[in-house]
C-alpha positions as CSV (number, residue, x, y, z in Angstrom):
1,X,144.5,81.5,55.6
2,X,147.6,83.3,56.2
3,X,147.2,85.6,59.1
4,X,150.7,87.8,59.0
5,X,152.3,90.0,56.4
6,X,156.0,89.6,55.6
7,X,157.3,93.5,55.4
8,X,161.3,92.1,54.7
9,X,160.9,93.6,51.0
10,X,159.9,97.0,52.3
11,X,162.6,96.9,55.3
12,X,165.4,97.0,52.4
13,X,163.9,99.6,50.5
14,X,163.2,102.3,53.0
15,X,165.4,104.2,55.3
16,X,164.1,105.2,58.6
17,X,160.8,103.1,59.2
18,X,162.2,100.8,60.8
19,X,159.6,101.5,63.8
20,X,156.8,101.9,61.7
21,X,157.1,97.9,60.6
22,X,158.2,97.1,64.7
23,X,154.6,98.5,65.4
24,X,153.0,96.9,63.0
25,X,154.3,93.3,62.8
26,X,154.2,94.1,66.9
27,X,150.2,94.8,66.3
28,X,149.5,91.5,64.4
29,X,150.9,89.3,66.7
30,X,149.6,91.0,69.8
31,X,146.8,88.7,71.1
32,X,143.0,90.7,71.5
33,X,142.7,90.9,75.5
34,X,140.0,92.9,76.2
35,X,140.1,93.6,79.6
36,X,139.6,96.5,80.4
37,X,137.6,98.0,78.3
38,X,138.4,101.2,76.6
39,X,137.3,104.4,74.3
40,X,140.0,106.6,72.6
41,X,138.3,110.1,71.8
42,X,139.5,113.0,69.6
43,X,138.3,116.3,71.2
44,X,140.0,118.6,69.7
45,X,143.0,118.9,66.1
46,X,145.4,117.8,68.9
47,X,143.9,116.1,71.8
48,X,142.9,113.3,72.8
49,X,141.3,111.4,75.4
50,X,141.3,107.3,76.5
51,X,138.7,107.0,78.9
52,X,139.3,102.9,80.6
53,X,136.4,101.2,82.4
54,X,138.4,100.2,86.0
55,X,135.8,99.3,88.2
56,X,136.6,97.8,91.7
57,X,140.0,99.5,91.8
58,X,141.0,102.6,93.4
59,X,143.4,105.3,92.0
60,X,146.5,104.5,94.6
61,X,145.8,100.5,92.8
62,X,146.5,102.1,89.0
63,X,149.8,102.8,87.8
64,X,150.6,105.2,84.3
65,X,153.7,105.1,83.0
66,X,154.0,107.5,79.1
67,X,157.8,106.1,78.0
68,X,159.0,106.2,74.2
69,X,156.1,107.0,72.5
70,X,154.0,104.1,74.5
71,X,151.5,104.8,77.3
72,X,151.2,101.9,79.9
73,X,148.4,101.5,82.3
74,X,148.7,98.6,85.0
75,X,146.5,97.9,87.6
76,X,146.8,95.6,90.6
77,X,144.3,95.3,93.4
78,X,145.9,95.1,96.5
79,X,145.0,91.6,98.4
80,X,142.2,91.6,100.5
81,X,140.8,89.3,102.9
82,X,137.7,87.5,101.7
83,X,134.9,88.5,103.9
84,X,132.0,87.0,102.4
85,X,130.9,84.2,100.0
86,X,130.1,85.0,96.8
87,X,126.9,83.5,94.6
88,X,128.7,85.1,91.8
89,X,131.5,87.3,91.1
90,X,131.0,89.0,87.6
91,X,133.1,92.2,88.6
92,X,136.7,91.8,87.2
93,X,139.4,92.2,90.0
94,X,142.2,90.5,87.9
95,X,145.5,92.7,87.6
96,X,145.7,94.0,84.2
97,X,148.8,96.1,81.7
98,X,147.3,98.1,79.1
99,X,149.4,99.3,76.6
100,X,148.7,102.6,74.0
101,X,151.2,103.1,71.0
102,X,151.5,107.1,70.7
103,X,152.4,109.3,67.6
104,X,155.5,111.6,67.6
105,X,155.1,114.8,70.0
106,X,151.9,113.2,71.9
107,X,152.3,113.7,75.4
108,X,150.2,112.9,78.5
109,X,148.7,116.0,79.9
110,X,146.6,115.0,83.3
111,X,144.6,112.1,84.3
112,X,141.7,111.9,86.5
113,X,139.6,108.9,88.3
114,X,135.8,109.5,88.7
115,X,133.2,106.4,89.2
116,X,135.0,103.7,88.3
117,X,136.3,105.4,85.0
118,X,140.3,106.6,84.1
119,X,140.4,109.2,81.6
120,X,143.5,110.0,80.1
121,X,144.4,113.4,78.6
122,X,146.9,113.7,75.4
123,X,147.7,116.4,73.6
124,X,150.2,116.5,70.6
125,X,153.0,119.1,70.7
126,X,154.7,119.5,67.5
127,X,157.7,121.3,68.5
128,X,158.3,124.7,66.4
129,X,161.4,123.8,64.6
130,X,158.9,120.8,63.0
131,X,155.9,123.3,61.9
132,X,155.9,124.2,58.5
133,X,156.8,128.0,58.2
134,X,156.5,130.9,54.9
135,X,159.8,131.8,53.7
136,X,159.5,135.2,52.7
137,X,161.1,135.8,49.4
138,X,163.2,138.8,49.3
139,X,163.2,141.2,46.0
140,X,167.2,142.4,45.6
141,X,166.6,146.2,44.1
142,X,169.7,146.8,42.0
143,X,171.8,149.7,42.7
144,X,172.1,152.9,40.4
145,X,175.6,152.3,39.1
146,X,174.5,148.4,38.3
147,X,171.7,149.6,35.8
148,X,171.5,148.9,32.7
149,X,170.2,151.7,30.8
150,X,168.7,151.6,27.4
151,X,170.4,153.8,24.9
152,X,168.5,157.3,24.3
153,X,167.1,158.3,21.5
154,X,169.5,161.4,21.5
155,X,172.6,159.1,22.1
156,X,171.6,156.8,19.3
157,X,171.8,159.8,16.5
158,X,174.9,160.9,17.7
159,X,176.7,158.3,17.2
């Protein structure tokens, strides 16, 4: 079964997507790491929130970076000496890079660390220049002298 998509046709018969195809042959070949775990929540037309599961590290251990239209989160747990034997370690201390693709005009607006969980506040900012606006249509009143007037009655006989 063939597991990737060929978009040369496409790339020579559109102008200006040439980052749309990046992302998506970039997407296929990505591998699925899964670690750590995440939720990406709408709350709003324009907002968003990723919310990453980061237990055993501290804030000062997690690094965001929000740089041409990707979001990077890295975390590295600083080294620390092994005080005790484990039975079983099932908590995941391994250094990870988490990377989130963003839209045009989505920026990172705050992020906060509460029990183990990173949430990550975006909003999108569609700058005014790029809203759709009314153009008011404007009605040009002609001016007296510009008038075309319809022959009286009266000037009709007498000629």
């Amino acid at each position: 079964m063939r597991t990737n998509f060929d978009f040369t046709p496409y790339r020579r018969s559109t102008v200006g997507f040439d980052r749309l195809f990046d992302l998506l042959e970039t997407s296929a070949r990505a591998d699925t790491e899964t670690y750590p775990p995440f939720d990406i929540e709408q709350q709003g037309e324009d907002q968003y929130r990723i919310t990453l599961a980061v237990a055993g590290f501290r804030p000062d251990e997690i690094e965001i970076v929000a740089q041409n239209n990707q979001l990077t989160v890295t975390g590295k747990r600083k080294e620390e000496a092994d005080t005790g034997r484990y039975l079983h370690r099932g908590i995941a201390t391994r250094a990870f890079e988490r990377r989130f693709q963003l839209a045009d005009f989505v920026v990172v607006e705050d992020a906060s660390f509460d029990s183990g969980l990173l949430r990550i506040s975006l909003k999108r900012e569609i700058p005014e220049a790029m809203k759709p606006r009314k153009i008011e249509i404007s009605a040009t009143v002609p001016a007296a002298n510009d008038r075309l007037e319809a022959p009286s009655e009266a000037n009709r006989q007498a000629a």
